[in-house]
C-alpha positions, 0 to 999 in steps of 0.5 A: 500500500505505501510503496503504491501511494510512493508511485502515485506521489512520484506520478503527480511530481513527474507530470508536475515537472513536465507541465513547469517545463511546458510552461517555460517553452510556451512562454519563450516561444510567445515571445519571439512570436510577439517580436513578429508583431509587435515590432510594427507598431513602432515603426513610426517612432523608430522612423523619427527617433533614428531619422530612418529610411522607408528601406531601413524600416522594411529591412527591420521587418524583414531581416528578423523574418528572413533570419526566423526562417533561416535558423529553424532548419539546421537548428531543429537538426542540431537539437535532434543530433545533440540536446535540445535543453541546451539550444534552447538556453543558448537561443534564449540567451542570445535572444535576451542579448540581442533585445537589450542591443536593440533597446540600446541601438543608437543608429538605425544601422545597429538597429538593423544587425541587432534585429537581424540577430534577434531573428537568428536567436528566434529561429533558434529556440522555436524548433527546440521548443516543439521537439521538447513538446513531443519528447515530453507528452505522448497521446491525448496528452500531447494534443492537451498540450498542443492546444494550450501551445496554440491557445497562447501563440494566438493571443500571442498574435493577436495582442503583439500590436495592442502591446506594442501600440501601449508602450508607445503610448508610455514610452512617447512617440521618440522614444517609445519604440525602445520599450518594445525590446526593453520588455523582452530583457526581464523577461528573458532572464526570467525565463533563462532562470526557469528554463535552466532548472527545469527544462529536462536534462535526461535522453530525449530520443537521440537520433542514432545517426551523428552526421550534421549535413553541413553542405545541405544546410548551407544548399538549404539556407540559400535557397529560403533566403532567395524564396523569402527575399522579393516577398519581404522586401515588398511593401506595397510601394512597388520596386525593381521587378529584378528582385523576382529573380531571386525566386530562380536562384531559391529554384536552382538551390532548392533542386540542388538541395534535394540532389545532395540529400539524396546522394548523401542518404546513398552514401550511407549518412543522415541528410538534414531533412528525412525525405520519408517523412514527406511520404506521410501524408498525415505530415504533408498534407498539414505542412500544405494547411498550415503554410496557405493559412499563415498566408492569410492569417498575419496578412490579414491583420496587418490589413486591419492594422492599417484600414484602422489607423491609416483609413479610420485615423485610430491610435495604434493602441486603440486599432490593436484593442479590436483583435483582442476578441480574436485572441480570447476565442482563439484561446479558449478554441486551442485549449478545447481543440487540443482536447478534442483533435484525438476523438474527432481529427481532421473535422475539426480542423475543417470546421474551424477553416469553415468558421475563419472563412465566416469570420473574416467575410463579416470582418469585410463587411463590418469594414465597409458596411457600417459608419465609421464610429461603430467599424471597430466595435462591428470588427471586434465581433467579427473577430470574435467568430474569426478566432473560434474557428482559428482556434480549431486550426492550428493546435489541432493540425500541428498535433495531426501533422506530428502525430506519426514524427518519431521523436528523434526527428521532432525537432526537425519536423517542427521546424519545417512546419515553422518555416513553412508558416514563415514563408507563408507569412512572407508570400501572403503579406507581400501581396495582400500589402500590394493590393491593399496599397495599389488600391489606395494609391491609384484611386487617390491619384485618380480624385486628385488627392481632393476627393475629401476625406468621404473619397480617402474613406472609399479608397481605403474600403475598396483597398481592404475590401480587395485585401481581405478578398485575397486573404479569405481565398487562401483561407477556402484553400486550406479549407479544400487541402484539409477537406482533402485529407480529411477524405484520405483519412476515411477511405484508409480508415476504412480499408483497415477496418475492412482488413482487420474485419478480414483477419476476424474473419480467418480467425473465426474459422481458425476457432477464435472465441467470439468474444474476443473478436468483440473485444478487438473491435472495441478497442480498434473503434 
C-alpha cells in the first residue's frame, strides 16, 4: 500500500515537472512570436527617433523574418543530433542579448544587425521548443498540450500590436519604440532562470545517426533566403521587378538541395531533412494547411492594422484593442481543440477553416458596411467568430501533422512546419500589402488627392475590401487541402477496418472465441 501511494506521489511530481517545463517553452516561444508583431507598431517612432529610411524600416521587418526562417532548419537538426535543453538556453540567451542591443541601438544601422540577430536567436529556440513538446507528452496528452501551445501563440498574435501600440503610448512617440525590446530583457532572464532548472536534462530520443549535413544546410539556407527575399522586401510601394529573380536562384538551390540529400542518404549518412517523412501524408498534407493559412492569417491583420489607423485615423493602441476578441476565442478554441483533435481529427480542423472563412467575410463587411464610429466595435465581433474557428486550426493540425514524427526527428519536423508558416507569412503579406496599397494609391491619384476625406474613406474600403478578398481565398484553400485529407483519412480508415474485419474473419474459422473478436473491435473503434 505505501510503496503504491510512493508511485502515485512520484506520478503527480513527474507530470508536475513536465507541465513547469511546458510552461517555460510556451512562454519563450510567445515571445519571439510577439517580436513578429509587435515590432510594427513602432515603426513610426523608430522612423523619427533614428531619422530612418522607408528601406531601413522594411529591412527591420524583414531581416528578423528572413533570419526566423533561416535558423529553424539546421537548428531543429542540431537539437535532434545533440540536446535540445541546451539550444534552447543558448537561443534564449542570445535572444535576451540581442533585445537589450536593440533597446540600446543608437543608429538605425545597429538597429538593423541587432534585429537581424534577434531573428537568428528566434529561429533558434522555436524548433527546440516543439521537439521538447513531443519528447515530453505522448497521446491525448500531447494534443492537451498542443492546444494550450496554440491557445497562447494566438493571443500571442493577436495582442503583439495592442502591446506594442501601449508602450508607445508610455514610452512617447521618440522614444517609445525602445520599450518594445526593453520588455523582452526581464523577461528573458526570467525565463533563462526557469528554463535552466527545469527544462529536462535526461535522453530525449537521440537520433542514432551523428552526421550534421553541413553542405545541405548551407544548399538549404540559400535557397529560403532567395524564396523569402522579393516577398519581404515588398511593401506595397512597388520596386525593381529584378528582385523576382531571386525566386530562380531559391529554384536552382532548392533542386540542388534535394540532389545532395539524396546522394548523401546513398552514401550511407543522415541528410538534414528525412525525405520519408514527406511520404506521410498525415505530415504533408498539414505542412500544405498550415503554410496557405499563415498566408492569410498575419496578412490579414496587418490589413486591419492599417484600414484602422491609416483609413479610420485610430491610435495604434486603440486599432490593436479590436483583435483582442480574436485572441480570447482563439484561446479558449486551442485549449478545447487540443482536447478534442484525438476523438474527432481532421473535422475539426475543417470546421474551424469553415468558421475563419465566416469570420473574416463579416470582418469585410463590418469594414465597409457600417459608419465609421461603430467599424471597430462591428470588427471586434467579427473577430470574435474569426478566432473560434482559428482556434480549431492550428493546435489541432500541428498535433495531426506530428502525430506519426518519431521523436528523434521532432525537432526537425517542427521546424519545417515553422518555416513553412514563415514563408507563408512572407508570400501572403507581400501581396495582400500590394493590393491593399495599389488600391489606395491609384484611386487617390485618380480624385486628385481632393476627393475629401468621404473619397480617402472609399479608397481605403475598396483597398481592404480587395485585401481581405485575397486573404479569405487562401483561407477556402486550406479549407479544400484539409477537406482533402480529411477524405484520405476515411477511405484508409476504412480499408483497415475492412482488413482487420478480414483477419476476424480467418480467425473465426481458425476457432477464435467470439468474444474476443468483440473485444478487438472495441478497442480498434
Amino acid at each position: 500500500m505505501s510503496e503504491r501511494t510512493g508511485e502515485q506521489v512520484d506520478g503527480r511530481t513527474a507530470d508536475r515537472q513536465r507541465w513547469r517545463a511546458f510552461g517555460v517553452c510556451v512562454a519563450v516561444a510567445a515571445l519571439t512570436i510577439l517580436d513578429l508583431s509587435k515590432v510594427n507598431v513602432g515603426l513610426p517612432s523608430i522612423e523619427q527617433s533614428l531619422h530612418a529610411t522607408s528601406s531601413s524600416l522594411q529591412l527591420i521587418v524583414a531581416g528578423y523574418a528572413l533570419a526566423f526562417g533561416l535558423a529553424l532548419v539546421p537548428a531543429g537538426r542540431l537539437g535532434d543530433l545533440t540536446n535540445r535543453r541546451r539550444l534552447f538556453v543558448v537561443g534564449l540567451v542570445a535572444f535576451t542579448v540581442s533585445s537589450l542591443l536593440c533597446a540600446l541601438a543608437p543608429t538605425i544601422e545597429v538597429l538593423t544587425i541587432t534585429r537581424i540577430l534577434q531573428g537568428f536567436a528566434a529561429g533558434t529556440q522555436m524548433p527546440q521548443v516543439i521537439g521538447l513538446v513531443q519528447q515530453l507528452f505522448r497521446g491525448e496528452e500531447r494534443g492537451r498540450a498542443f492546444g494550450l501551445f496554440g491557445a497562447v501563440i494566438g493571443v500571442s498574435t493577436a495582442l503583439g500590436p495592442t502591446i506594442g501600440g501601449g508602450l508607445i503610448a508610455l514610452g512617447g512617440e521618440q522614444d517609445g519604440w525602445r520599450l518594445l525590446f526593453w520588455m523582452n530583457v526581464p523577461l528573458g532572464v526570467a525565463a533563462l532562470v526557469a528554463a535552466w532548472r527545469l527544462l529536462p536534462r535526461g535522453d530525449q530520443g537521440r537520433a542514432t545517426d551523428r552526421e550534421l549535413d553541413v553542405v545541405g544546410i548551407l544548399l538549404l539556407g540559400v535557397a529560403i533566403v532567395a524564396l523569402m527575399l522579393p516577398f519581404v522586401t515588398t511593401s506595397g510601394g512597388g520596386g525593381s521587378a529584378a528582385r523576382w529573380l531571386w525566386l530562380a536562384v531559391s529554384a536552382v538551390f532548392l533542386v540542388g538541395f534535394v540532389l545532395w540529400e539524396q546522394g548523401y542518404k546513398r552514401r550511407g549518412k543522415s541528410p538534414v531533412v528525412h525525405f520519408e517523412l514527406f511520404r506521410r501524408s498525415s505530415y504533408r498534407n498539414g505542412l500544405a494547411i498550415v503554410a496557405v493559412y499563415f498566408a492569410a492569417l498575419p496578412a490579414s491583420f496587418l490589413m486591419v492594422t492599417l484600414y484602422l489607423q491609416e483609413g479610420l485615423g485610430l491610435a495604434p493602441v486603440f486599432a490593436g484593442m479590436v483583435s483582442i476578441p480574436f485572441a480570447i476565442t482563439s484561446a479558449v478554441g486551442s485549449y478545447v481543440g487540443g482536447r478534442l483533435v484525438n476523438r474527432i481529427g481532421r473535422a475539426l480542423v475543417v470546421a474551424g477553416l469553415g468558421a475563419v472563412v465566416v469570420g473574416f467575410v463579416l470582418l469585410m463587411l463590418a469594414a465597409v458596411l457600417t459608419p465609421p464610429e461603430v467599424t471597430p466595435w462591428a470588427m471586434a465581433g467579427a473577430f470574435l467568430v474569426g478566432g473560434l474557428g482559428g482556434g480549431f486550426v492550428v493546435s489541432p493540425n500541428q498535433t495531426l501533422t506530428l502525430a506519426e514524427v518519431p521523436v528523434e526527428q521532432s525537432g526537425v519536423a517542427g521546424s519545417m512546419q515553422q518555416l513553412g508558416q514563415r514563408v507563408g507569412t512572407a508570400i501572403g503579406t507581400a501581396v495582400a500589402t500590394s493590393i491593399f496599397y495599389g488600391i489606395v494609391r491609384s484611386e487617390s491619384a485618380g480624385s486628385g488627392g481632393g476627393a475629401g476625406a468621404g473619397g480617402r474613406l472609399d479608397a481605403y474600403h475598396d483597398a481592404f475590401r480587395s485585401g481581405t478578398t485575397f486573404t479569405v481565398s487562401l483561407i477556402a484553400v486550406a479549407l479544400v487541402l484539409a477537406v482533402a485529407d480529411l477524405v484520405v483519412r476515411r477511405r484508409a480508415a476504412a480499408r483497415e477496418g475492412d482488413r482487420r474485419a478480414g483477419d476476424r474473419g480467418e480467425g473465426d474459422r481458425g476457432g477464435v472465441p467470439e468474444g474476443q473478436h468483440g473485444a478487438e473491435a472495441g478497442r480498434q473503434d
